[in-house]
N, C-alpha and C positions, 0 to 999 in steps of 0.2 A: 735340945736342938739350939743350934746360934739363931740370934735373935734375927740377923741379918738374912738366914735361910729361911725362917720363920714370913717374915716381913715378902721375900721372893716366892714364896708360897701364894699369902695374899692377894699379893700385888698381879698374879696372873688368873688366881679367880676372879681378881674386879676384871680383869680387863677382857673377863669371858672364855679362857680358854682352858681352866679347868676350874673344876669344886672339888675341894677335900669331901670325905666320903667316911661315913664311918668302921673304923678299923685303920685307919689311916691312910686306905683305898682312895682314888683320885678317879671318878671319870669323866668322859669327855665330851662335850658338846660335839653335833654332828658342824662342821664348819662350809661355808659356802666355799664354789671354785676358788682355785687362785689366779686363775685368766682369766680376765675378762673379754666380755663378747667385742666388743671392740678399743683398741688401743691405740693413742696421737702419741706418736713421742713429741717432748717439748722440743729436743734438743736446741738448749741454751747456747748462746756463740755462735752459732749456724748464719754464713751471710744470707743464706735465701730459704723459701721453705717450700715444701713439699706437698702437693696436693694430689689424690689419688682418684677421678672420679671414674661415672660411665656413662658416657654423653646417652642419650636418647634419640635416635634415626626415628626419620616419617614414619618406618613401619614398625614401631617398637624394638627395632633391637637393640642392644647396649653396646655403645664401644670403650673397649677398658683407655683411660685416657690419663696422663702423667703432666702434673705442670709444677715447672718450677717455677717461683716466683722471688726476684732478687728480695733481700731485706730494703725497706723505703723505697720500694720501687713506685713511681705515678707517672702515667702517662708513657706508657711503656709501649713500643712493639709487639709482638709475639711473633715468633717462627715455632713454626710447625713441620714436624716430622710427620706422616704415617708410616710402617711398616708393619710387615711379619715377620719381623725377626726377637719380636718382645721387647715393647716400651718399657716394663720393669727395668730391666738388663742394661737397654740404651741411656735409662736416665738414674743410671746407679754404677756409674764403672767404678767404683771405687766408694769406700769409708770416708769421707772426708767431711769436713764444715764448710767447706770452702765450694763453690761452683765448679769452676774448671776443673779440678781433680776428679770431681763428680760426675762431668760429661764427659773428660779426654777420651775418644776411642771411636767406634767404627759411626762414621754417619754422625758428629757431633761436631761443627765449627765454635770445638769451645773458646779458644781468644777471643771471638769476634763475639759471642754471646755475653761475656762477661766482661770485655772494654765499652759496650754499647748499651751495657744492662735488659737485654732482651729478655724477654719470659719464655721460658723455651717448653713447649707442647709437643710429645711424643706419645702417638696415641696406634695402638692394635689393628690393623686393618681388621674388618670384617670376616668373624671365621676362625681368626687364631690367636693365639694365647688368652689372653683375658677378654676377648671380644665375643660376644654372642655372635650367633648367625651360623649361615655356610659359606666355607672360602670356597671361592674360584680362581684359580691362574689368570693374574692379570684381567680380571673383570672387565668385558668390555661394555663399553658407554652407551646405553639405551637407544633400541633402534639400530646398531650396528651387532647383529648376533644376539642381542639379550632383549629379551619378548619383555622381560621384566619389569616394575616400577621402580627400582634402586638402580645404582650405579656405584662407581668408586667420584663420580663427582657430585653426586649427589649426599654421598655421605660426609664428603668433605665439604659443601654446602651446609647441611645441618651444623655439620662441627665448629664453623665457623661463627654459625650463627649462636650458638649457644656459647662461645668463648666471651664476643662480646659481650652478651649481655650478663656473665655470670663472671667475670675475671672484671671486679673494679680497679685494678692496678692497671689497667692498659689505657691506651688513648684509640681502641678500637680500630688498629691497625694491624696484620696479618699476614706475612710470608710464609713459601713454602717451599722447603728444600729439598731434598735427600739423592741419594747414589741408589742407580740401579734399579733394584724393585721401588724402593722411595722416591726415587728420582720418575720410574712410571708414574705414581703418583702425585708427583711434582706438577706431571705435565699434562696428565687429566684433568689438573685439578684448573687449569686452562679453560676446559669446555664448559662453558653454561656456570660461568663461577659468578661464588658470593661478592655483593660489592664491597664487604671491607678486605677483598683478597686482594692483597695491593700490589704484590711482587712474586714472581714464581722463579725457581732456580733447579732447574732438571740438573743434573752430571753423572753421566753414564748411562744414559735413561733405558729401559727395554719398552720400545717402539716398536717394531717387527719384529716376532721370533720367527719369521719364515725365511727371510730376507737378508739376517743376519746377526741379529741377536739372538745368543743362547741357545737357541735349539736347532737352528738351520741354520747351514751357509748358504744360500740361492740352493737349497733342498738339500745339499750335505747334511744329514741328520749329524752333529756332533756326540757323536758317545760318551763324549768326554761329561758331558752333562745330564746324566742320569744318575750318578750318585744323588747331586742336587735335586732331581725331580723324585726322587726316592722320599729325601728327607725331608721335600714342601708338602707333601700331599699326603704323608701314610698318619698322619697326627697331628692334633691341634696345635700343639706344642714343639713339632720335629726334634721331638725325643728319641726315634727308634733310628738307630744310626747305620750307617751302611760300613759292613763287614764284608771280607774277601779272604780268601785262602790261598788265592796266589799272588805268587811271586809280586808282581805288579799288574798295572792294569794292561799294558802289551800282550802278556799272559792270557789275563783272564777275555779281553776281546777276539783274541782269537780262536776262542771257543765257539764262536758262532755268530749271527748276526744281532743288532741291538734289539730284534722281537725275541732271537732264541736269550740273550740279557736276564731282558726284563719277564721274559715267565718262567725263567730260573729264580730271580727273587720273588716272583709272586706279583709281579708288577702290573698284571691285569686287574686288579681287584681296585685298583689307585686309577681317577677318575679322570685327570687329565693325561695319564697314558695311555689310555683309549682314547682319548681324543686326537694324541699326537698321532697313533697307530693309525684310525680313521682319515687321515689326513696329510698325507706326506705331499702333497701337491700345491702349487700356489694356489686354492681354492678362493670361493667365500668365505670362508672361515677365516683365512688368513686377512685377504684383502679388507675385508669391511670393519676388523678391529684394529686394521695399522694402523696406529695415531697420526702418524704425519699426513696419513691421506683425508683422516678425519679435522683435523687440526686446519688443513687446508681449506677446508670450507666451511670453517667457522669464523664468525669477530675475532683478530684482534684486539682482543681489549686488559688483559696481563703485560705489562710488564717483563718480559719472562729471560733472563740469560740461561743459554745453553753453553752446559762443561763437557768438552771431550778431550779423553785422553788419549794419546796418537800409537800406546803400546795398550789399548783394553784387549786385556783376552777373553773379556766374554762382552760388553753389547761394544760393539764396534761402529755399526750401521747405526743406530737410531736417531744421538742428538746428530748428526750430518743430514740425514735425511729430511729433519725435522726442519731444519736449517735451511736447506734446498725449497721447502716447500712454501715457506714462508718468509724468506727473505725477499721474493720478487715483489711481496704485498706491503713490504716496508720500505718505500725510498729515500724516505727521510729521516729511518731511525729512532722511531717513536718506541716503538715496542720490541724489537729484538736483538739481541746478543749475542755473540759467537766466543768463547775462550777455547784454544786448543793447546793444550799442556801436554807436557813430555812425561807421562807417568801411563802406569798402568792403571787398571781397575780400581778405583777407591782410592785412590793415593793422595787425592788434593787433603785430606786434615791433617796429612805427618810430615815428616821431614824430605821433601823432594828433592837431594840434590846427585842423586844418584837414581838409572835406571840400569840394573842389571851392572855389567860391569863399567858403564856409562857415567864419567861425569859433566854434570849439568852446570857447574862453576858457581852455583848459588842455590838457596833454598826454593826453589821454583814453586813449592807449596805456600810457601808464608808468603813469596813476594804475589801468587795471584790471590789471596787470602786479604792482607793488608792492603793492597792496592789497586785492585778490583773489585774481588764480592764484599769487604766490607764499607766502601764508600757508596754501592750500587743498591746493597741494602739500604741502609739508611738515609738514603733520598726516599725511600717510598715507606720507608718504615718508623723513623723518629722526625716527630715535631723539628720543625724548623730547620732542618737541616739541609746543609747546600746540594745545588745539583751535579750528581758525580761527573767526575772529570775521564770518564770510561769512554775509551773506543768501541766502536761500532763491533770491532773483530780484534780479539789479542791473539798475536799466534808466535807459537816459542820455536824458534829455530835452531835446532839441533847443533850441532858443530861449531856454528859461530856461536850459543849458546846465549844469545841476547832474545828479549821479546821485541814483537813486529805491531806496530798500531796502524790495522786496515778500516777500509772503510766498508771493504765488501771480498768475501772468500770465494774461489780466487780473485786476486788484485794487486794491483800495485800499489805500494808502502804510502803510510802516508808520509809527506816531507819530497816527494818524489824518486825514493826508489820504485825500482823496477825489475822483481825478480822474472827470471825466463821461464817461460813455460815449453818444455820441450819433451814429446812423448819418444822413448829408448825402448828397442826390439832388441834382445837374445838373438847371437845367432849362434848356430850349429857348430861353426866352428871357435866358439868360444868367445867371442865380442862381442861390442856393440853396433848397432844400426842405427840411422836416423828414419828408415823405410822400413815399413813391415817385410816380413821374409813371405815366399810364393807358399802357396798351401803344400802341405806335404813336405817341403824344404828339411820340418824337424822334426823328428820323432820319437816315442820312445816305449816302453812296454812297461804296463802298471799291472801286476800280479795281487788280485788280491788275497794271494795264500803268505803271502812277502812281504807286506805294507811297513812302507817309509817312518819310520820314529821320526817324530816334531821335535821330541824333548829326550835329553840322556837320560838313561834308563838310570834304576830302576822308576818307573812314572807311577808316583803313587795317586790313589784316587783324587779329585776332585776336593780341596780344600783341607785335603787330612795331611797331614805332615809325617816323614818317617822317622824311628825312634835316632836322635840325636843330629838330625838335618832338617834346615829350614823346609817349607815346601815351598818346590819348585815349580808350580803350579801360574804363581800369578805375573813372573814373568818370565814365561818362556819363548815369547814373542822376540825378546832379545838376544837369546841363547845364540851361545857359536856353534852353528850349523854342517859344521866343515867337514865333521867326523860323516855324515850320512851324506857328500858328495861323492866318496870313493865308493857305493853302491852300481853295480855296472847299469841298472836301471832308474837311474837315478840320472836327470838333464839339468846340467849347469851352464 
């Protein structure tokens, strides 16, 4: 044998992984795993690092909880995300070493996080993905429907308080952002909040689903949103996806009504569909968990900008409401904010300069980004920093395409404009009015074996896109409508 194979024989018995055997037989030590039970990557180069924990609620349970924390970060902020839509996910869109490529994507103000060096906390609501517990739709706030000891502002309570004292990178300061369901608890996180909750930023928020968000229009059950309620409620994880066999959804609603739907997919078995079923009327159910009427008769004491967008197709009512209900309690401006942007649903983190076939003549997302939510933040959230130069109300006007700085919605401009407020009647014979027309004047016959299409066919379900077309789901609010005026029942 070469001496050199000889020597390569040895050299792997010392190192334990065989002994020569007699007859020239070799065998083998039994060897431990090759995984170990738990693994940090270093990852060397990396500007921020990565921590995984699971916070600890009053009543034991865990919530799965993500922070990123910049490299040399001290004396830092935090903003805070919750959702159910999986903290993993939100704080991993991508491969990168780098921050912003790691946030870019749904519900992440990544510029504004990594020009301001903010610690950014996205943590599992209660219930789902990595989160112990049982979820509930939109959790309401203890005393209002929930006999309970928890809440969704109670968990964001504890959460808070375990950030401070366990994140030594921060200067124990606190925001809280998110769109939508997160943007709900944006604005829960309002009621009976921690005091390092410094700043709250609701956009898009779901405040009433009776009254207008997501699941009723003033009791129009929307159909359109049970795929969604399919895939929040059938699994921890909204793994089990919603499938169809026809044509579109035009097709398959007019199979029947949205109970004959939902116990075609089995929809009874899913815990907040029996409660929508139970409940199609403006109840107690409804009224005593609408936030804004909650909100209404609590302190003021957040901070809080409300983001709406004037094309959402799904919470449309809530930050207005929310708005309505607590601006008469703010005269001087202390504590509330109004933004209204020309975008649909979720639109403020990408590129806003188009709605639909609309152009807006500038990035209307970055300009309320930079010039808005990130100076607004950072008065309440970084050391030292000056007091934002933000109006009371930014509102973006269409057509002239310019933003308006109000002092109160509706109002007049500040600098003294004064735009008109003047209400326009339909009339029969095809104009306009400045007087309402006499009862019965207009009329017309709604069939519901016939029903009006909103959106050009084919209408695919609720967030799912058809094979090599965008989905047309998120703005059909702006759609040209023109095609379904030549309907004979159809009033233009």
């Amino acid at each position: 044998m070469h001496p050199l194979l000889r020597l390569g024989i040895v050299a792997l018995a010392a190192g334990g992984l065989a002994t020569p055997a007699v007859g020239g037989e070799r065998t083998y030590k039994e060897l431990p795993t090759e995984i170990p039970a738990h693994f940090t990557p270093a990852n060397p180069g990396f500007t921020f690092e990565r921590r995984t924990v699971d916070i600890p609620m009053r009543d034991g349970v865990k919530l799965h909880t993500v922070i990123l924390v910049p490299k040399g970060a001290t004396h830092a902020g935090m903003l805070l995300t919750r959702t159910p839509y999986g903290a993993d996910g939100m704080g991993h869109r991508s491969d990168s070493p780098n921050l912003g490529p790691t946030l870019r994507g749904y519900d992440n103000p990544a510029d504004i996080i990594v020009q301001d060096g903010y610690i950014r906390v996205i943590q599992d609501i209660r219930g789902k993905n990595g989160s112990e517990g049982d979820f509930v739709m939109n959790r309401p706030p203890i005393g209002h429907g929930n006999p309970t000891a928890i809440d969704e502002s109670s968990d964001i309570y504890d959460t808070i308080d375990w950030l401070v004292k366990h994140v030594p990178e921060s200067n124990g300061k606190v925001g809280i952002i998110g769109i939508s369901y997160d943007g709900f608890e944006a604005m829960i996180a309002t009621i009976h909040p921690h005091p390092a909750l410094k700043v709250a930023v609701p956009i898009n928020p779901m405040i009433d689903g009776w009254m207008g968000d997501d699941w009723f229009h003033r009791g129009a059950f929307r159909q359109q949103m049970i795929p969604y309620i399919y895939g929040m409620v059938n699994s921890r994880k909204s793994n089990i996806g919603w499938t169809t066999g026809y044509r579109d959804d035009y097709d398959l609603y007019l199979q029947g009504s949205a109970g004959d739907i939902g116990r075609a997919y089995g929809m009874e078995a899913l815990g907040f569909w029996q409660k929508l079923l139970a409940h199609p009327a403006y109840d107690s159910f409804w009224s005593e968990q609408a936030l804004d009427r909650i909100a209404a008769k609590e302190p003021m004491t957040v901070p809080t900008m409300l983001v709406h967008s004037l094309w959402d197709q799904e919470d449309n009512y809530g930050d207005m409401a929310v708005y309505r209900a607590l601006a008469p309690r703010d005269p001087n401006h202390e504590k509330l904010w109004l933004v209204l942007g020309p975008w649909r649903h979720a639109k403020t983190w990408e590129n806003a300069s188009t709605i639909g076939a609309i152009e807006l003549g500038s990035d209307t997302g970055k300009t309320f980004r930079q010039t808005m939510l990130r100076p607004f933040l950072a008065q309440y959230l970084k050391d030292g920093a000056p007091k934002a130069n933000v109006a009371p109300v930014n509102a973006f006007v269409t057509g002239e395409n310019a933003w308006r700085q109000l002092d109160t919605w509706p109002s007049a401009c500040r600098g003294g404009c004064a735009p008109s407020m003047q209400r326009w009647y339909v009339e029969a014979k095809g104009g306009f009015a400045t007087t309402a027309p006499a009862a019965g004047d207009d009329t017309y016959v709604s069939d519901p074996a016939k029903p009006v299409p909103y959106r050009v066919r084919p209408i695919q379900s609720w967030s799912h896109g058809v094979a090599d077309r965008e989905d047309s789901w998120p703005e059909w609010l702006v759609d040209d409508q023109r095609q379904f005026a030549t309907r004979t029942y159809v009033l233009t």
